[in-house]
C-alpha positions in Angstrom: -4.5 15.1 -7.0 -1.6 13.9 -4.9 -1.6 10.0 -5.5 0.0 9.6 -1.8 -2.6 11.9 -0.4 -5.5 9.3 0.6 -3.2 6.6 2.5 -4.4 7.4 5.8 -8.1 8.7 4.6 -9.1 6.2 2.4 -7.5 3.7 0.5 -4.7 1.7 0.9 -2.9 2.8 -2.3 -5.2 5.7 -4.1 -8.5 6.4 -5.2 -6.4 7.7 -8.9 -5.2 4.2 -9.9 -7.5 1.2 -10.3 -5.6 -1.8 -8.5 -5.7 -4.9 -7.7 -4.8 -7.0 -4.8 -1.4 -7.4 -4.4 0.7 -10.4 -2.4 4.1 -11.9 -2.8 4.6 -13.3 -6.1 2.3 -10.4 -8.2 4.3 -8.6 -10.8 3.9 -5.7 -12.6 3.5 -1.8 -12.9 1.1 -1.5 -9.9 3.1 -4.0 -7.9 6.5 -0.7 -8.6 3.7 1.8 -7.5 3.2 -0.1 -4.5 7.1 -0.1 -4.0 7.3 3.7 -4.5 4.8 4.9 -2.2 6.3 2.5 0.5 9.8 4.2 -0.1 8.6 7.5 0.2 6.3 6.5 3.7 9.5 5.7 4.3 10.2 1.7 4.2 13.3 0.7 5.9 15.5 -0.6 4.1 14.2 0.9 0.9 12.7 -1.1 -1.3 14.1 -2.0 -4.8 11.4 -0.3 -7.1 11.6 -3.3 -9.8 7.7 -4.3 -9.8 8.3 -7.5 -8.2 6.4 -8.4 -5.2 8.7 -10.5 -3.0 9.7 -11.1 0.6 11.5 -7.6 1.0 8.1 -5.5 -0.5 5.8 -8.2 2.2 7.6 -7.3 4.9 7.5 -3.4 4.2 3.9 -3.4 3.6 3.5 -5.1 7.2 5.6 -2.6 8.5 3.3 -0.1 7.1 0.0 -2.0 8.4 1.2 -2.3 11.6 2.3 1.0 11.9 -1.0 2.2 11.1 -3.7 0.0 12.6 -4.5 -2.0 9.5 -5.8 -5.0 9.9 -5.4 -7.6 9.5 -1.3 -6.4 8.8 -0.9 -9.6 6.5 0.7 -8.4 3.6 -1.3 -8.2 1.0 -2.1 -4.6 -0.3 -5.7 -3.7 -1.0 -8.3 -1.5 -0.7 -9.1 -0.5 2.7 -12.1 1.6 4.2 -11.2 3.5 7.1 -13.9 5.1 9.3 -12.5 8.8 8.4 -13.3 7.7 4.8 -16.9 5.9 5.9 -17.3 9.5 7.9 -17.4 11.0 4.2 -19.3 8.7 2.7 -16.6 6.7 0.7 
């Protein structure tokens, strides 16, 4: 399965990794996941992939909200129902 693949579908990360909610100040492996699927949606500036949660990575993942109609775009990463996903029964 392509981790990336369910961003727009179904979750806000992936249905292959168990995570938790993320916000500024959360460190950790999930927290460089987070970073690296931001790069490669494209975050602008790139993000520093050193598992640390801080202004730079909250800003990107509103970026990334906003951009795609996720709401509230607050900056806290977590898992996120869309109707496409409700559609098919996730």
């Amino acid at each position: 399965m392509n981790p990336f693949r369910v961003l727009h579908d179904e979750y806000w990360i992936t249905e292959g990794h168990a995570m938790r909610t993320l916000s500024q100040g959360a460190r950790g492996a999930d927290v460089m996941f987070l970073q690296r699927m931001l790069n490669k949606r494209g975050a602008r500036p790139p993000l520093a992939e050193d598992a640390d949660f801080g202004p730079r990575t909250r800003d990107a993942v509103i970026a990334f909200q906003t951009a795609n109609r996720i709401a509230p775009a607050n900056g806290t990463a977590k898992k996120v129902r869309t109707r496409r996903a409700a559609r098919n029964g996730r």
